[in-house]
DRENTI-878494 format. One record per residue (C-alpha): chain; residue in one letter; x, z, y. Coordinates in steps of 0.05 Angstrom, whole numbers, always signed. Layout:
% DRENTI-878494
<rec c="A" r="a" x="X" z="Z" y="Y"/>
...
This chain:
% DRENTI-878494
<rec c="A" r="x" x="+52" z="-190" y="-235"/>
<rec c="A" r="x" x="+57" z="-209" y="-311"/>
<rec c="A" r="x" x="+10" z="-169" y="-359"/>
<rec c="A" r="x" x="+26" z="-165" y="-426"/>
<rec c="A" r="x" x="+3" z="-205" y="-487"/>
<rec c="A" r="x" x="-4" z="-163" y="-547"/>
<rec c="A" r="x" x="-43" z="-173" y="-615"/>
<rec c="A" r="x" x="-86" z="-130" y="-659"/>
<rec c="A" r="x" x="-104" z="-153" y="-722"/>
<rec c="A" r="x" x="-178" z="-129" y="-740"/>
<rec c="A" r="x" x="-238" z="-134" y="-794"/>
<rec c="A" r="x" x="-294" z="-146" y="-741"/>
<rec c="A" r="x" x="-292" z="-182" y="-678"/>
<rec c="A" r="x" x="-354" z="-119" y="-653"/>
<rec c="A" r="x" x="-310" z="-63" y="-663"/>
<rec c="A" r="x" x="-257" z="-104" y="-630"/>
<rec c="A" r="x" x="-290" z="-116" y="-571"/>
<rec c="A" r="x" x="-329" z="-45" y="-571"/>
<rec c="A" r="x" x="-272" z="+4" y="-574"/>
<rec c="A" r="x" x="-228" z="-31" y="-523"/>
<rec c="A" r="x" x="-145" z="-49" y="-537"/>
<rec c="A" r="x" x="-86" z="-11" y="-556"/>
<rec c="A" r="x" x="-44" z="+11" y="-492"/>
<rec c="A" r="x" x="+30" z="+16" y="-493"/>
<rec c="A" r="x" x="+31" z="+88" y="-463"/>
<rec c="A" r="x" x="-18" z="+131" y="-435"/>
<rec c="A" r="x" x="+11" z="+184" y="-381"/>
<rec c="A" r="x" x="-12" z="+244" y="-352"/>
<rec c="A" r="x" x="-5" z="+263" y="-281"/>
<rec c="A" r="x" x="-11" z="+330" y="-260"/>
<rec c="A" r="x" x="-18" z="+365" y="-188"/>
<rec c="A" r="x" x="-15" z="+441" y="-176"/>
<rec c="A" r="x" x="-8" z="+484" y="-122"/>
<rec c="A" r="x" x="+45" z="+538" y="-139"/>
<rec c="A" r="x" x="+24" z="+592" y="-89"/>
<rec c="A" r="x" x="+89" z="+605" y="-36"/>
<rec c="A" r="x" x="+141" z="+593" y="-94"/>
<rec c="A" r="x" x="+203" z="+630" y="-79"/>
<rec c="A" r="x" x="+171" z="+641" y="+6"/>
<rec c="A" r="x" x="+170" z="+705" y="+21"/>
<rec c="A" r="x" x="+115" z="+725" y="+71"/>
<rec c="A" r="x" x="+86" z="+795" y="+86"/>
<rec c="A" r="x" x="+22" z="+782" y="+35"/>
<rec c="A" r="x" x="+67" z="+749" y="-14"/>
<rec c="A" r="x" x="+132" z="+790" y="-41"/>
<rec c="A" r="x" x="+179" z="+790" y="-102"/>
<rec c="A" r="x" x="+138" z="+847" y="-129"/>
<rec c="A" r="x" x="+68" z="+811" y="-126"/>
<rec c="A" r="x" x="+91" z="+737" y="-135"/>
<rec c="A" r="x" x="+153" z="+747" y="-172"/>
<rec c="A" r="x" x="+193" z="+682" y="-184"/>
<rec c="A" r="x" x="+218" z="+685" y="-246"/>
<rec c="A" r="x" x="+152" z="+700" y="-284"/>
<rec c="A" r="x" x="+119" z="+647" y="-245"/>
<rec c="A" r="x" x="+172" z="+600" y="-268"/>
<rec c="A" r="x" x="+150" z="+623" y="-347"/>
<rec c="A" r="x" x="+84" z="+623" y="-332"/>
<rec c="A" r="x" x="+96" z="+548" y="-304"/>
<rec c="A" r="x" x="+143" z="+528" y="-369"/>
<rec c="A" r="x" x="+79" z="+546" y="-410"/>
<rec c="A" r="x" x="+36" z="+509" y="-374"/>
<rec c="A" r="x" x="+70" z="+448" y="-369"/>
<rec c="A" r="x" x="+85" z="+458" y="-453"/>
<rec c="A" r="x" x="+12" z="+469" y="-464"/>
<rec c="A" r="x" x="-13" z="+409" y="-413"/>
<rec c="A" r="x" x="+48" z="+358" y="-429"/>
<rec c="A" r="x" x="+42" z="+318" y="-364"/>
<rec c="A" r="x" x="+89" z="+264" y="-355"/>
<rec c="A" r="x" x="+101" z="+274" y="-271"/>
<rec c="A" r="x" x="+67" z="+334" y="-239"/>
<rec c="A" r="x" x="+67" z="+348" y="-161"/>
<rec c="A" r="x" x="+77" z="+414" y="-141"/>
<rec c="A" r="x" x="+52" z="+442" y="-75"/>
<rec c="A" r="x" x="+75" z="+509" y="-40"/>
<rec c="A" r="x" x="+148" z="+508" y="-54"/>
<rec c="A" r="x" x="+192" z="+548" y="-8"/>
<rec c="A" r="x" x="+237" z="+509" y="+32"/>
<rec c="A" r="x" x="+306" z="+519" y="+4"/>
<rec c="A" r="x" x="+328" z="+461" y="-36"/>
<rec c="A" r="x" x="+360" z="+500" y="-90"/>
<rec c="A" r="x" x="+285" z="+520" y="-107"/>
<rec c="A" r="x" x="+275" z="+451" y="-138"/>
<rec c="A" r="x" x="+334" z="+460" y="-185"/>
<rec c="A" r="x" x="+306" z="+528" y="-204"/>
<rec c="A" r="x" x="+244" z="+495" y="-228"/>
<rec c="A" r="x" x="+268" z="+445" y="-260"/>
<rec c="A" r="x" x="+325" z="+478" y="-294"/>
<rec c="A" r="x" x="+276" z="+549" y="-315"/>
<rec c="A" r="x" x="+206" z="+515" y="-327"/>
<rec c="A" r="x" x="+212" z="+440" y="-351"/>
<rec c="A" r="x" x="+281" z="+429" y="-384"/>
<rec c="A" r="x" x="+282" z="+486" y="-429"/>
<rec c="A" r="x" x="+298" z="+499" y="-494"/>
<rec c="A" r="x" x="+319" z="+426" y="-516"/>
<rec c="A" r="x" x="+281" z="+384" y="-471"/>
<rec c="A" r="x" x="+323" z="+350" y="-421"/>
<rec c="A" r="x" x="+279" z="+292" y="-401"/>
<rec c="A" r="x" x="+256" z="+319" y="-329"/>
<rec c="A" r="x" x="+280" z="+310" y="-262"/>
<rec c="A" r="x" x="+264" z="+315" y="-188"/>
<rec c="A" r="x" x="+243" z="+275" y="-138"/>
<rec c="A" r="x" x="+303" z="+291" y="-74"/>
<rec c="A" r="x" x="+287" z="+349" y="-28"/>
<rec c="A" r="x" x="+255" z="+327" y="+32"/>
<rec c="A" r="x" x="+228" z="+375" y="+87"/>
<rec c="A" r="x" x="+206" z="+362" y="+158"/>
<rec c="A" r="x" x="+252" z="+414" y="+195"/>
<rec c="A" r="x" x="+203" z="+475" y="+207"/>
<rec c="A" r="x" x="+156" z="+483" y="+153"/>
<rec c="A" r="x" x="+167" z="+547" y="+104"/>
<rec c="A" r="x" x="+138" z="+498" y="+44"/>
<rec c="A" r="x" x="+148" z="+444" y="+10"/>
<rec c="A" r="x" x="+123" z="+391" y="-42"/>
<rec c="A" r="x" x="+163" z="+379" y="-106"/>
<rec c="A" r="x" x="+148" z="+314" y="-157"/>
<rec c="A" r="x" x="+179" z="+326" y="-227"/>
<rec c="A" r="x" x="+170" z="+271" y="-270"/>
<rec c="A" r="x" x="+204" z="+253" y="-337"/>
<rec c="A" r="x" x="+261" z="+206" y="-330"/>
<rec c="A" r="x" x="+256" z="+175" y="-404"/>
<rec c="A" r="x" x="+200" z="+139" y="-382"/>
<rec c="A" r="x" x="+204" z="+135" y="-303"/>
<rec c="A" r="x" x="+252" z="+109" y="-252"/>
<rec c="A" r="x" x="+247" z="+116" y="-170"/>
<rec c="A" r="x" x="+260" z="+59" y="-128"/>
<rec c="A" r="x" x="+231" z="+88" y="-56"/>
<rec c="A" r="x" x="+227" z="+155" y="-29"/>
<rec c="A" r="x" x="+194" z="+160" y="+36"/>
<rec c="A" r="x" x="+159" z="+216" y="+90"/>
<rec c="A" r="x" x="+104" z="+221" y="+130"/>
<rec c="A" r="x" x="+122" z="+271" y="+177"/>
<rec c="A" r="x" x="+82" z="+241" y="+243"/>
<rec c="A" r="x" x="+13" z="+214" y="+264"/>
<rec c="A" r="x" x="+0" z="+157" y="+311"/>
<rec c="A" r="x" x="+18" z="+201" y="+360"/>
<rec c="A" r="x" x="+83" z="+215" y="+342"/>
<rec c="A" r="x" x="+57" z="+294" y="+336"/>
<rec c="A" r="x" x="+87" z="+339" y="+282"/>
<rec c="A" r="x" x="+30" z="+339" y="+218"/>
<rec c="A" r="x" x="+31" z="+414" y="+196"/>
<rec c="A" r="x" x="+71" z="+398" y="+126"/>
<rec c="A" r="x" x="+119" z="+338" y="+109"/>
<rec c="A" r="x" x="+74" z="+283" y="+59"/>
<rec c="A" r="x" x="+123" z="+257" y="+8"/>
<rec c="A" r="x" x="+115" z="+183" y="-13"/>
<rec c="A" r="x" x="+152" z="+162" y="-80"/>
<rec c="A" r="x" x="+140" z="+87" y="-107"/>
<rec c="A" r="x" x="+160" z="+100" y="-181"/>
<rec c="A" r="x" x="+175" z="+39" y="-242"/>
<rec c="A" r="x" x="+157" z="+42" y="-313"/>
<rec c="A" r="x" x="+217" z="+46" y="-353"/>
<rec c="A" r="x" x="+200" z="-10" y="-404"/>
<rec c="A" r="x" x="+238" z="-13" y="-468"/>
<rec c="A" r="x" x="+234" z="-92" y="-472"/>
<rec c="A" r="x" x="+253" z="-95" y="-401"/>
<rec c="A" r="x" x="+327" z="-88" y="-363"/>
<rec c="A" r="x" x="+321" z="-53" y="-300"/>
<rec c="A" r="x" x="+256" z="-55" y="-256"/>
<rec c="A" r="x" x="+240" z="-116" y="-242"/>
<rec c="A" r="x" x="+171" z="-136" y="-273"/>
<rec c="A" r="x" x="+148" z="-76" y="-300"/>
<rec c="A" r="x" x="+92" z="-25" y="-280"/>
<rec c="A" r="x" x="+99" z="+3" y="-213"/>
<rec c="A" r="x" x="+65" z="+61" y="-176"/>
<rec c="A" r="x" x="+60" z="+100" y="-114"/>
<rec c="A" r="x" x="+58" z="+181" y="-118"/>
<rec c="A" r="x" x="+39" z="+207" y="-52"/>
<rec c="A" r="x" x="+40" z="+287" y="-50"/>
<rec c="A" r="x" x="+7" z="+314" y="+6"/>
<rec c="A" r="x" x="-9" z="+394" y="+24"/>
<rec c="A" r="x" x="-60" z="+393" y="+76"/>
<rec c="A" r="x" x="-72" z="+444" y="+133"/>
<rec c="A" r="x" x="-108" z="+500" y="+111"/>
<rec c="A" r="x" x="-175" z="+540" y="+134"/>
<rec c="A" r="x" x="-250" z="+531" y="+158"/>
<rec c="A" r="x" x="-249" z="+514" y="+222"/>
<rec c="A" r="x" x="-257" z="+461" y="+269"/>
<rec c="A" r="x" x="-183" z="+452" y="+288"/>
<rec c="A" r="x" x="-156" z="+469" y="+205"/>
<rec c="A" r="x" x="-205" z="+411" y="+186"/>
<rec c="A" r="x" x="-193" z="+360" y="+249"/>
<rec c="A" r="x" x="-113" z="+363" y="+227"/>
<rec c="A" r="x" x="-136" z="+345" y="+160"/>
<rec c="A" r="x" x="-163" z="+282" y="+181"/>
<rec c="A" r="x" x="-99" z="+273" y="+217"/>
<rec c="A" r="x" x="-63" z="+276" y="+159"/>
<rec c="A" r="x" x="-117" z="+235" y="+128"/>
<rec c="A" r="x" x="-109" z="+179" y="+181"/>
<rec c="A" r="x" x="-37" z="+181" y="+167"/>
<rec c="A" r="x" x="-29" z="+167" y="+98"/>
<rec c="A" r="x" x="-74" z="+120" y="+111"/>
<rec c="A" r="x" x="-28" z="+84" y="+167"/>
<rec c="A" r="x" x="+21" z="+86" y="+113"/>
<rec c="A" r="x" x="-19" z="+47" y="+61"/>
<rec c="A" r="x" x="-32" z="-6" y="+118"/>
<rec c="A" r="x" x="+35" z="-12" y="+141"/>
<rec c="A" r="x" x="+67" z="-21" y="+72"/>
<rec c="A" r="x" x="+53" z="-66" y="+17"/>
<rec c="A" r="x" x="+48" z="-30" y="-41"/>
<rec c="A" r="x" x="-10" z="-24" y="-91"/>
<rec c="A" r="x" x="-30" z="+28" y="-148"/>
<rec c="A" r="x" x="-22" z="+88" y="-96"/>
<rec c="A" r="x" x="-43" z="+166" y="-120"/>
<rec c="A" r="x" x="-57" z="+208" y="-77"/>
<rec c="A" r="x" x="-31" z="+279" y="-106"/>
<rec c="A" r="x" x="-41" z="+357" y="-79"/>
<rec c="A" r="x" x="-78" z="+408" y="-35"/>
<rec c="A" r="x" x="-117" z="+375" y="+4"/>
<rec c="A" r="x" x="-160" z="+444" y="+37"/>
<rec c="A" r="x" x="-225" z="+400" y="+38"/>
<rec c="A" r="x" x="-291" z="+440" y="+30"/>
<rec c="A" r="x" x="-346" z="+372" y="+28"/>
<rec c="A" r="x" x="-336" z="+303" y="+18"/>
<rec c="A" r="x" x="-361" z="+302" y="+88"/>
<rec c="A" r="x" x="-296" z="+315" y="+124"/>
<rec c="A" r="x" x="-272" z="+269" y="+165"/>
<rec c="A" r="x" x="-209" z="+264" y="+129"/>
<rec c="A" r="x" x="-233" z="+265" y="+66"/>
<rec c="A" r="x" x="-278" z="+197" y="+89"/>
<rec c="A" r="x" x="-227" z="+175" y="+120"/>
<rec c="A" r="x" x="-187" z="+168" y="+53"/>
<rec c="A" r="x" x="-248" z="+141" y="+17"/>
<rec c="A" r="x" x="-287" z="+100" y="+68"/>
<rec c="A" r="x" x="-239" z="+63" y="+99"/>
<rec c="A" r="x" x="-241" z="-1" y="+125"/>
<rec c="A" r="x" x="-172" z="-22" y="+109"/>
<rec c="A" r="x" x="-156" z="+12" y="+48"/>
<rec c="A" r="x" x="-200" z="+77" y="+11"/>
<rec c="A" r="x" x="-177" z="+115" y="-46"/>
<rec c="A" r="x" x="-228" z="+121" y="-103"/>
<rec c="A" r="x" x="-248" z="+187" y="-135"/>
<rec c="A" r="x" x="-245" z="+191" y="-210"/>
<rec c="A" r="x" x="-285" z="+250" y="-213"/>
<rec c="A" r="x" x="-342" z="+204" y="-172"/>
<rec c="A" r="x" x="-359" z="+271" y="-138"/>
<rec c="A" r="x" x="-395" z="+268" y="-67"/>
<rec c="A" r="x" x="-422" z="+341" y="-35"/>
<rec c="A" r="x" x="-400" z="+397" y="-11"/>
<rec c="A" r="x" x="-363" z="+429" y="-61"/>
<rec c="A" r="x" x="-354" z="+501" y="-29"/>
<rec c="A" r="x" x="-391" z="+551" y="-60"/>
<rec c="A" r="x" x="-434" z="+512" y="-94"/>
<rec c="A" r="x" x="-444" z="+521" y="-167"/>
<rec c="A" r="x" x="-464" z="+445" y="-191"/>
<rec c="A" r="x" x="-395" z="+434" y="-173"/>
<rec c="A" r="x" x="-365" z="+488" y="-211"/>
<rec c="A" r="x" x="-321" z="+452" y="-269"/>
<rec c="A" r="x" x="-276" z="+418" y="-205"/>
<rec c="A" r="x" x="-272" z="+483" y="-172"/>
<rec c="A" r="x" x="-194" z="+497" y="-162"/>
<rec c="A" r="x" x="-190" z="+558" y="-126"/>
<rec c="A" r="x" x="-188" z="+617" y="-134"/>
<rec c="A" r="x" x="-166" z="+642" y="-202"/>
<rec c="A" r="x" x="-185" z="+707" y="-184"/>
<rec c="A" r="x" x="-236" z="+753" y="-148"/>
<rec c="A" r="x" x="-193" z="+792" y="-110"/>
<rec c="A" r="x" x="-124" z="+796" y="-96"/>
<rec c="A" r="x" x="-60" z="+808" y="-48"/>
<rec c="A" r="x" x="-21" z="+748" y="-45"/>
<rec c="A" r="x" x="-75" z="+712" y="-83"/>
<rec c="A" r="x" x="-135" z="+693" y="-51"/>
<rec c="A" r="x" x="-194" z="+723" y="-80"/>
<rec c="A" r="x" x="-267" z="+696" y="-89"/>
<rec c="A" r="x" x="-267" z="+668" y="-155"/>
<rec c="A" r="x" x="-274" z="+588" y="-169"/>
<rec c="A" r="x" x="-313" z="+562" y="-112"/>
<rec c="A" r="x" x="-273" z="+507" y="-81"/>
<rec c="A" r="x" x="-243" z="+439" y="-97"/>
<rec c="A" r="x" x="-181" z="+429" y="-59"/>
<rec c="A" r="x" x="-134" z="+404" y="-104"/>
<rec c="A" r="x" x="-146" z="+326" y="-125"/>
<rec c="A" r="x" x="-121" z="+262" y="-153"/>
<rec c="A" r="x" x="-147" z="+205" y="-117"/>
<rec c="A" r="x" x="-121" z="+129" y="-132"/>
<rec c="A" r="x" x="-127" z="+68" y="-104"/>
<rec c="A" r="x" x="-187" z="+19" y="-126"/>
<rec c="A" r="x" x="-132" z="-23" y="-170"/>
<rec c="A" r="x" x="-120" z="+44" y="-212"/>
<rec c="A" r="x" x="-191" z="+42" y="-229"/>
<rec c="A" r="x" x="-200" z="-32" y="-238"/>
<rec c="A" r="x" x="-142" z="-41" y="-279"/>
<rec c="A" r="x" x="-112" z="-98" y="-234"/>
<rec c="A" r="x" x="-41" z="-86" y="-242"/>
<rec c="A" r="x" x="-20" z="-59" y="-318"/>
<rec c="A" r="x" x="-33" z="+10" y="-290"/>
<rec c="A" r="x" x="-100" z="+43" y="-310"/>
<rec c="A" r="x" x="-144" z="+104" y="-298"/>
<rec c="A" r="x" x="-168" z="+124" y="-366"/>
<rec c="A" r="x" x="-244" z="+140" y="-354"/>
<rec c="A" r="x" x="-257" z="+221" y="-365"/>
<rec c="A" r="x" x="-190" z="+238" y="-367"/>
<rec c="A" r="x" x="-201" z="+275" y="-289"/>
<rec c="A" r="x" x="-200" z="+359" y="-315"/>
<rec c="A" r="x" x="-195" z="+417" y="-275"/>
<rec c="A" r="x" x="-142" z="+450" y="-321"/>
<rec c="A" r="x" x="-174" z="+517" y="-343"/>
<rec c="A" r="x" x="-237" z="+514" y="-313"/>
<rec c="A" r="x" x="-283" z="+509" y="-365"/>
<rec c="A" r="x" x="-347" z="+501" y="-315"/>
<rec c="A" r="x" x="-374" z="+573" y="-332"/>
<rec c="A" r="x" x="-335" z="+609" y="-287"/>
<rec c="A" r="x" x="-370" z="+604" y="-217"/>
<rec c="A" r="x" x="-349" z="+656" y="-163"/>
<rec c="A" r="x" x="-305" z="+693" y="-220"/>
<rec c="A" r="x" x="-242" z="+701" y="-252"/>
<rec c="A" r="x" x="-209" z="+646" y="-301"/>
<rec c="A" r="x" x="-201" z="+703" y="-348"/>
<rec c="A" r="x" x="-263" z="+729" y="-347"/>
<rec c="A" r="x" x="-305" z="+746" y="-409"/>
<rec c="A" r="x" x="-283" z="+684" y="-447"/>
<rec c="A" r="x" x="-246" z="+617" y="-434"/>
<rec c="A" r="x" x="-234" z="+573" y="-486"/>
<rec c="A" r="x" x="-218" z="+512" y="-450"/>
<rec c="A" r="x" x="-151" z="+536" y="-463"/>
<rec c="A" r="x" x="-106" z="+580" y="-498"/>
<rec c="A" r="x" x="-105" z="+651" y="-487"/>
<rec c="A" r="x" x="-30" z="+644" y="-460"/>
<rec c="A" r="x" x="-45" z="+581" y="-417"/>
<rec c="A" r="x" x="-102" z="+622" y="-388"/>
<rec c="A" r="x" x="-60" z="+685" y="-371"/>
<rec c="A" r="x" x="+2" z="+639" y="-348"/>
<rec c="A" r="x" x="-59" z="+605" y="-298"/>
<rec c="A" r="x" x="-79" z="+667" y="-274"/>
<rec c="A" r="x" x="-13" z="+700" y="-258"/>
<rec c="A" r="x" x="+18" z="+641" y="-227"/>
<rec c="A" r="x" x="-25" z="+630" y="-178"/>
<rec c="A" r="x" x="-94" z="+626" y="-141"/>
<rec c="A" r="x" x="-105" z="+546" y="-154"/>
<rec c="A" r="x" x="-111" z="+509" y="-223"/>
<rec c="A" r="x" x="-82" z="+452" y="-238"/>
<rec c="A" r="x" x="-113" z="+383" y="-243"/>
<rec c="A" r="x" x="-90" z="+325" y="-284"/>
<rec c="A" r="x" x="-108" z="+256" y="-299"/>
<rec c="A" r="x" x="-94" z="+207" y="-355"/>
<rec c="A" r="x" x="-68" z="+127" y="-339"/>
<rec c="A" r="x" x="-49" z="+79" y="-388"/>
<rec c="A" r="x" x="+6" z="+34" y="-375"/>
<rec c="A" r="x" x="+23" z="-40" y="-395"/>
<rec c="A" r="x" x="+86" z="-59" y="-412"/>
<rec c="A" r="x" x="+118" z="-130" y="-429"/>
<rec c="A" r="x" x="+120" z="-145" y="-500"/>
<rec c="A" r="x" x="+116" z="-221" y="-494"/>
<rec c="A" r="x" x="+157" z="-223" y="-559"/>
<rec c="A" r="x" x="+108" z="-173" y="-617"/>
<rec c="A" r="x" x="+95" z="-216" y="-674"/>
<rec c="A" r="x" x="+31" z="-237" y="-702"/>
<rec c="A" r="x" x="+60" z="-286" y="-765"/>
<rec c="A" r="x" x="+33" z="-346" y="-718"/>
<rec c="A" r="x" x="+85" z="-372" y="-677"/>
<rec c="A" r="x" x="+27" z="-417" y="-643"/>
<rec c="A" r="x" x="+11" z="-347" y="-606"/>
<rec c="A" r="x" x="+81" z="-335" y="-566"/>
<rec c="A" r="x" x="+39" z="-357" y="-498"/>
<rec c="A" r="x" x="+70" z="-352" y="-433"/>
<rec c="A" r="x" x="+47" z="-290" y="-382"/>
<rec c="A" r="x" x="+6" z="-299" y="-348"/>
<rec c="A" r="x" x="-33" z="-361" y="-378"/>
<rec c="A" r="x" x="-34" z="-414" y="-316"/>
<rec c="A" r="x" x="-103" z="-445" y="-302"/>
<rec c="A" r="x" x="-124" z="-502" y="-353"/>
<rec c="A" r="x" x="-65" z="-483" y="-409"/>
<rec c="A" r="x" x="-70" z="-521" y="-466"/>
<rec c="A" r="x" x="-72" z="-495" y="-535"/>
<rec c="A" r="x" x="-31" z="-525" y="-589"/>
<rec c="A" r="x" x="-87" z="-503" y="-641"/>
<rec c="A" r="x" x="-56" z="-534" y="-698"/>
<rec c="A" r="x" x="-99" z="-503" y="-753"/>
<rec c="A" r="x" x="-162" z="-506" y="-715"/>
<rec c="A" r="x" x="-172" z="-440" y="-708"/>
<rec c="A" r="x" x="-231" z="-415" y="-663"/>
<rec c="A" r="x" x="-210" z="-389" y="-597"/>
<rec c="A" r="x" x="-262" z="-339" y="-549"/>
<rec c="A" r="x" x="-244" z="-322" y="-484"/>
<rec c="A" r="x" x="-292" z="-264" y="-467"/>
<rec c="A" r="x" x="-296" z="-220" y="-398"/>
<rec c="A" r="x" x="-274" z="-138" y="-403"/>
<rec c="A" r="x" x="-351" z="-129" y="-407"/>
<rec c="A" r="x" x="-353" z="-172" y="-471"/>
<rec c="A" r="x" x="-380" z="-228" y="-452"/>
<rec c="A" r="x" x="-363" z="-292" y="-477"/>
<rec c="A" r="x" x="-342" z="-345" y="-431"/>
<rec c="A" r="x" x="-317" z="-397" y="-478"/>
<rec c="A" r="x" x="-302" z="-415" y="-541"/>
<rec c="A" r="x" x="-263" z="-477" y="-574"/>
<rec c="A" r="x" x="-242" z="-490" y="-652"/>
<rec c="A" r="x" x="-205" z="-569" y="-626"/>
<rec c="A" r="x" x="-137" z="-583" y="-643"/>
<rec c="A" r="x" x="-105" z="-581" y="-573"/>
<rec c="A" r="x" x="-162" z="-550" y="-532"/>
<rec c="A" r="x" x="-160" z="-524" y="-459"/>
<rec c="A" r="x" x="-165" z="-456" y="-424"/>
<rec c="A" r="x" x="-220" z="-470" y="-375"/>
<rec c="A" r="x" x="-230" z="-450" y="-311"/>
<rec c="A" r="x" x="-234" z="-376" y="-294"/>
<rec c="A" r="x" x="-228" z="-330" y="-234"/>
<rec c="A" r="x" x="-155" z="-301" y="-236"/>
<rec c="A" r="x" x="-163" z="-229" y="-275"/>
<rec c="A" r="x" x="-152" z="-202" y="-339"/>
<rec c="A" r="x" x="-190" z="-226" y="-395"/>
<rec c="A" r="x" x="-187" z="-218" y="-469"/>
<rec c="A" r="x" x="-174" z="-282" y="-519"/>
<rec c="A" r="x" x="-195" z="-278" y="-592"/>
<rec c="A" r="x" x="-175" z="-327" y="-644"/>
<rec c="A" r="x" x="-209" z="-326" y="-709"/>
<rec c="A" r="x" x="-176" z="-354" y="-766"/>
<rec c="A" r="x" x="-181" z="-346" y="-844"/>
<rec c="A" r="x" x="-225" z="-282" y="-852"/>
<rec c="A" r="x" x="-182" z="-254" y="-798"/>
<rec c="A" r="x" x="-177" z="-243" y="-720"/>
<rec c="A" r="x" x="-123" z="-236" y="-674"/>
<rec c="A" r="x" x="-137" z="-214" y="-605"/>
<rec c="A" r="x" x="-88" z="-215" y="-534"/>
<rec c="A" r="x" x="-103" z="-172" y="-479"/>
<rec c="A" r="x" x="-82" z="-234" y="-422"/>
<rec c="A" r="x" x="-76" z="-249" y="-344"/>
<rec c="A" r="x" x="-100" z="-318" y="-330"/>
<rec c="A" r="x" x="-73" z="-342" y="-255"/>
C-alpha cells in the first residue's frame, strides 16, 4: 500500500513533532440501533413508535452528529424501508450526498441492518453476508459485510487508495445462557470471516447484546488467536448495571416504557470495534484517539433517563430526537484517512520522492540541507546534512522525515519498505 507524502512548512521542529501531522480527512462512523423501524410487533405499534417522527427525529440526529457512514440496526425487513430512510432522514433539504448499502436479508428475520454512507467521499467494491456458522446453522440475524474505498480526489477509480471493511452485526438478544452462547456464535463467525478473507482495516459496527467483556463472544472477538478486534474505548468489566461504566452505557434512554425498554442507561451493547491496523495506523486508515462517545450520554445519567434533569452533552433537540427514537444511543468514532497527494508542492522539487521510499534511497541533497528521520514516538533515528546521503536501514513502517533548511523545515509523513 502507498502512503502519502505530504509537507508542512513550520517555525519549530518541537511543535512539529509534538502536535502530530495534518490528515487529509477525518471521518466519522456512526452505529445506532433504531428500535423495530417500520416492524410492527404487539409491544411496538404505529402509535408508540411511529415511523415518520422517528425518521425526523433521525434527520436531526444525523444533522447534529454529521457522521460520514452510520449503521443502523433494527430495520424492518421490507426493502422499501431503506429508501424511506434515506430519502426522509439523510438526503433532505439540499443534501444529496447519501446512499445505501443494497438490501440484504437472510429469508426469515423481521429485521434488518442498513449502512448509509456518503457517496462524495465513499465507493463500495464488496458486499457480502454472514448468514451461517461452521455449522451451517441459521445465526439469529443476517451480519452484513461491506469492504468500502476512499474516493480520492488525486486518484481515478479505486485502485490505491484507502480501503475499509464495515461489518454490521445485530446480535441475539437477552440474559441467558442460550441468548449469550448464540452470541459467541455469531462472534466465532465473523471471526471465520476475517480468517477466510484477506482484507485488513475491518469495523466491527452494531448491537452486539453483550453485558461483560467476559462473554465468550465478546473474547472471542478480542482474544483471538487468529485475528482480535481492538476496543477504542479500552474498556474491560462487566458493564451491566454498573455505574463506573456509565458514560458507554447505550441502553436504555428511558426508565420505563412500552415499546421502549425501560431501566435507564445501564448497559453497553452498542460498539465500534476495529481491527489492530485501525489503531496502529498501518494502512492510511486511522483511529483518532478519544474520538469513541456514547452520543448523548453525558456520564451522569446512571439508571435514568437521557432527559433527565439536565444534559448538555447535547442540544436540547438532539436530546429529545434521542429519546423519542429509540431505547439505544448512538455511538460514533472519528478515523483519519490518507490519501495520495504525491504531487503537493513544497517550492523544492528535490522533495517529489517516490511512495513508499524503498530501503537505502538516496537523497539528491543538493543544497545540503539536514535530513532527520525520526520514529511516530519522536525519536530520532538518523540524521544526514551530505550532498547525496542515504536512507538507512529501518523496519518497514511509517516514519516521519524532516529536512531543515534556511531558517525553515519541511516535514513528510512517509512509508519506508
Amino acid at each position: 500500500m502507498k502512503i502519502r507524502v505530504k509537507f508542512l512548512k513550520v517555525l519549530f521542529l518541537s511543535a512539529l513533532v509534538t502536535s502530530g501531522f495534518a490528515q487529509d480527512r477525518t471521518v466519522r462512523f456512526m452505529t445506532y440501533n433504531i428500535l423495530n423501524y417500520r416492524n410492527t410487533t404487539s409491544y411496538c405499534t404505529g402509535s408508540n413508535n411511529n415511523s415518520a417522527n422517528k425518521e425526523d427525529a433521525l434527520k436531526t440526529i444525523v444533522q447534529a452528529v454529521e457522521p460520514d457512514l452510520v449503521v443502523l440496526n433494527e430495520i424492518g425487513s421490507n426493502p422499501n424501508n431503506l429508501t424511506y430512510l434515506l430519502n426522509n432522514s439523510f438526503n433532505t433539504g439540499t443534501t444529496t450526498h447519501w446512499s445505501m448499502a443494497q438490501h440484504t436479508h437472510n429469508g426469515f428475520s423481521s429485521l434488518v441492518n442498513g449502512v448509509a454512507y456518503r457517496n462524495d467521499l465513499f465507493g463500495i467494491t464488496n458486499h457480502w453476508t454472514i448468514t451461517k456458522d461452521a455449522n451451517n446453522t441459521n445465526l439469529t440475524r443476517l451480519i452484513d459485510v461491506v469492504r468500502f474505498y476512499y474516493k480520492d480526489a488525486l486518484l481515478q477509480g479505486n485502485s490505491d487508495t484507502a480501503t475499509f471493511v464495515v461489518i454490521a452485526a445485530h446480535f441475539k438478544a437477552g440474559n441467558t445462557s442460550s441468548d449469550e452462547s448464540a452470541r459467541a456464535i455469531e462472534a466465532q463467525a465473523i471471526i471465520d470471516w476475517v480468517d477466510a478473507h484477506n482484507e485488513d482495516n475491518i469495523i466491527l459496527m452494531g448491537d452486539l447484546n453483550t453485558y461483560s467483556s467476559n462473554e465468550t463472544g465478546f473474547q472471542t472477538l478480542v482474544a483471538g488467536n487468529t485475528f482480535r478486534f481492538e476496543d477504542p474505548a479500552t474498556s474491560i468489566g462487566n458493564w451491566h448495571n454498573n455505574s463506573s461504566y456509565a458514560s458507554l452505557h447505550t441502553q436504555s434512554t428511558r426508565t420505563s416504557g412500552t415499546c421502549h425498554s425501560g431501566g435507564g442507561l445501564d448497559d453497553r451493547f452498542d460498539m465500534i470495534l476495529c481491527s489492530e491496523s485501525l489503531t496502529e495506523g498501518d494502512e492510511r486508515i486511522t483511529y483518532a484517539p478519544n474520538t469513541y462517545i456514547v452520543v448523548g450520554n453525558d456520564g451522569n445519567h446512571f439508571n435514568n433517563a437521557v432527559n433527565s434533569g439536565t444534559n448538555y452533552s447535547v442540544g436540547s433537540a438532539t436530546l429529545s430526537a434521542l429519546y423519542l427514537l429509540s431505547d439505544h444511543l448512538p455511538v460514533i468514532a472519528d478515523f483519519d484517512l490518507e490519501g495520495q497527494s504525491l504531487s503537493i508542492a513544497t517550492n523544492d522539487p528535490h522533495w517529489t520522492l517516490p511512495n513508499p521510499l524503498p530501503q537505502s534511497f538516496v537523497f539528491e541533497n543538493d543544497n545540503q540541507a539536514t535530513l532527520k528521520l525520526y520514529s511516530f514516538a519522536g525519536q530520532l533515528l538518523w540524521s544526514s546534512n551530505e550532498k547525496n546521503t542515504m536512507l538507512p536501514i529501518v523496519s518497514s513502517g511509517v516514519y516521519v522525515l524532516i529536512k531543515e533548511s534556511d531558517n525553515t523545515v519541511s516535514s513528510a509523513r512517509i512509508s519506508i519498505q
